[in-house]
C-alpha positions in Angstrom: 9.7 -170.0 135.6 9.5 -169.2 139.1 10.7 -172.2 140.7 9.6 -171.1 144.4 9.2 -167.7 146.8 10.2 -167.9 150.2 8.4 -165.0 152.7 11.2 -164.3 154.9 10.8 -165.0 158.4 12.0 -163.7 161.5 14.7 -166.5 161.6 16.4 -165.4 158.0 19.6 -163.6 159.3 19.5 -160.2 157.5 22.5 -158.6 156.4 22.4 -155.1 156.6 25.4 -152.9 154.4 25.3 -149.3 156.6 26.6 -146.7 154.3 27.5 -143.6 156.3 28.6 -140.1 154.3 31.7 -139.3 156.5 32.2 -136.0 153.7 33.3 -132.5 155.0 29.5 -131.7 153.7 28.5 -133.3 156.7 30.5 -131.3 159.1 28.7 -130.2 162.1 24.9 -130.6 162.9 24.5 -133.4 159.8 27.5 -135.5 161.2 25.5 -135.4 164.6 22.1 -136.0 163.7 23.4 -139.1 161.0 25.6 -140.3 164.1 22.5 -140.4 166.3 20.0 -142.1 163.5 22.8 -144.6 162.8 22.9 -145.5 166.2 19.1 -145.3 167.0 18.5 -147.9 163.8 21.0 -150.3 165.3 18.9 -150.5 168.3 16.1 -151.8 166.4 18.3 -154.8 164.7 17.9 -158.5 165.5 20.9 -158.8 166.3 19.8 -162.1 168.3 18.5 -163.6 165.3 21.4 -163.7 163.3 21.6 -160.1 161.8 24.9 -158.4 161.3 25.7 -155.0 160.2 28.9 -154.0 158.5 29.4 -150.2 158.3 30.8 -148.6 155.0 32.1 -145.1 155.5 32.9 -143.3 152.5 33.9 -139.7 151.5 36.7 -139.6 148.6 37.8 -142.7 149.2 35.3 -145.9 150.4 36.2 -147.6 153.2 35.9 -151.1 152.8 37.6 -152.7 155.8 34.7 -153.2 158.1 33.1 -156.9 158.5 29.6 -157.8 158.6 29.1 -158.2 162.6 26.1 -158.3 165.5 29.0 -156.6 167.9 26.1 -153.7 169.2 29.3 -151.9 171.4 32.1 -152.1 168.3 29.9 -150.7 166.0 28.5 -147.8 167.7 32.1 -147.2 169.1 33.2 -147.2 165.4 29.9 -144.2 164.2 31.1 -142.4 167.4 34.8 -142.2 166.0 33.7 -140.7 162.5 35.2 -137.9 161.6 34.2 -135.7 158.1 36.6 -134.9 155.4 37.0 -134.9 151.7 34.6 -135.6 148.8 31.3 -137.5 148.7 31.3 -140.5 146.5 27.7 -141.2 147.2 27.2 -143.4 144.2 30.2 -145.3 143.9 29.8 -146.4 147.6 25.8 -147.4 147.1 27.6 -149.6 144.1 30.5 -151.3 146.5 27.4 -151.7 148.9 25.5 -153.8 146.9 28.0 -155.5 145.4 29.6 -156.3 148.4 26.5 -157.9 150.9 25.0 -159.5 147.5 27.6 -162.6 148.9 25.9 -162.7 152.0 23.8 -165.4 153.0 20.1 -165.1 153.6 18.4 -161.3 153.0 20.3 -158.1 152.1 20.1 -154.7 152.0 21.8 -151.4 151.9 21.2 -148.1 153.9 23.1 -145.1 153.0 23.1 -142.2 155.4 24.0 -139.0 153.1 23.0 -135.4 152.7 22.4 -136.6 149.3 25.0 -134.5 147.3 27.4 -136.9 145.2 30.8 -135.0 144.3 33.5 -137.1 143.1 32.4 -140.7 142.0 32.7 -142.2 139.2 29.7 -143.8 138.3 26.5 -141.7 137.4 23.5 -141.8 138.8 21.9 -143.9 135.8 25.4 -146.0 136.3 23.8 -147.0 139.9 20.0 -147.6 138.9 21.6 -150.2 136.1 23.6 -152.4 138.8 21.1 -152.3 141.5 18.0 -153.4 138.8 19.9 -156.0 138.3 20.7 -157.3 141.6 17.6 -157.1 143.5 18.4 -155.9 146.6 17.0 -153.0 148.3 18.8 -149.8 148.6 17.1 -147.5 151.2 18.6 -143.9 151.1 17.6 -141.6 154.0 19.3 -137.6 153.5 20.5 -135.9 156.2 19.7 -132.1 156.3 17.9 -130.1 153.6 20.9 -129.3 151.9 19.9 -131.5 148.2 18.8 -129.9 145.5 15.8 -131.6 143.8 17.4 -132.9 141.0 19.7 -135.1 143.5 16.5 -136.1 145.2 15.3 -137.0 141.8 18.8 -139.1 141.5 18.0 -140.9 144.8 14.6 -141.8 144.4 15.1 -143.3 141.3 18.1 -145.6 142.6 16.4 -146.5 145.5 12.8 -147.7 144.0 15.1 -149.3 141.2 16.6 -151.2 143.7 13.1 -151.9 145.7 13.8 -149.3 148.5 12.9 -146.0 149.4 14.3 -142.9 149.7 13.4 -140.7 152.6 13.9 -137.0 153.8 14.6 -136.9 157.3 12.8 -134.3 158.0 9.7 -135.5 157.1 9.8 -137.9 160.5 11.4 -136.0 162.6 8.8 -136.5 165.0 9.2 -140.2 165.5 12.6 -141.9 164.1 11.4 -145.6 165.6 8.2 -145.9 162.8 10.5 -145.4 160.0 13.2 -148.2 161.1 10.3 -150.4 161.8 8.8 -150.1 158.5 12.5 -150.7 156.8 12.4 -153.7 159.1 9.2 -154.9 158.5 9.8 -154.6 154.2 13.0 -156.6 154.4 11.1 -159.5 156.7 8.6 -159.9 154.3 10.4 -159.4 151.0 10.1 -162.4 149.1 13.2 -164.2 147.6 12.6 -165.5 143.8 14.6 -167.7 142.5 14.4 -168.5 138.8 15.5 -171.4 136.2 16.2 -170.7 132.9 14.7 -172.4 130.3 17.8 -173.7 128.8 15.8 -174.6 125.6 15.1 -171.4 124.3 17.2 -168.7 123.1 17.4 -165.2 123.8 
């Protein structure tokens, strides 16, 4: 039974886990360009209302120090200090992501800036469609670059609408970046929120 659906409103604090490929596959113009769309996105986050963004670097390790914050100047500061190396655990770190904002109050989300080519993690890709269908919270995956192959795309797309997201190339809207973090913003304010009772009487 559904017991009730709340529309999200522009007062629910969204929580927003910012995944950012820091891999030496992203040396040069993709570390730019994700550095700059990182940035950009921020600037269109309600920070006033109560969001917070905690950023999630990952290459072969993920980094999982950072804090869920609405500090605007620390956490461009902290994008502007990334520097690529090492392996891309893509997958792994879409896992920690979810898992680790799903104890956030009010609405959630990931975003995972990648060029899209996991090396190194040790979940698959079916491994990542499993845990986010079962948590419900929206994984939105925009590629940096045209370096993917379309089997990865294939990979992406199906973890992101599994998870209620998107995936997007960035090429495709490279002519206006602000209609794209709008309409990420505008799905996440008016997701709705189910919450449901189980009917303790009847058995599986």
């Amino acid at each position: 039974n559904i017991e009730k659906a709340v529309l999200m409103n522009e007062n629910e604090r969204l929580n927003i886990n910012l995944l950012a490929d820091t891999s030496s596959s992203m040396e040069g113009g993709n570390m730019s360009a994700a550095k700059m769309i990182m940035i950009n996105f921020l600037n269109t986050v309600q920070f006033p209302a109560g969001d917070q963004v905690k950023l999630t670097p990952f290459n072969s390790i993920i980094d999982k120090s950072g804090f869920f914050t609405a500090d605007l100047g620390l956490l461009n500061q902290t994008i502007n200090n990334y520097i690529p190396s090492g392996q891309t655990k893509l997958y792994d770190a879409i896992i920690y992501g979810v898992q680790d904002v799903a104890g956030q109050e009010g609405a959630k989300c990931v975003i995972a800036f990648t060029d899209g080519m996991d090396v190194g993690s040790y979940n698959s890709a079916q491994d990542v469609v499993d845990v986010v269908s079962r948590y419900h919270i929206p994984v939105f995956i925009v590629r940096i670059g045209d370096s993917s192959s379309s089997s990865e795309d294939n990979y992406l797309m199906q973890i992101a609408q599994a998870s209620g997201g998107s995936f997007k190339n960035l090429s495709q809207f490279s002519s206006d970046m602000s209609d794209f973090y709008n309409q990420i913003y505008r799905q996440l304010k008016e997701y709705y929120v189910l919450e449901y009772t189980e009917d303790g009487t009847q058995g599986i």
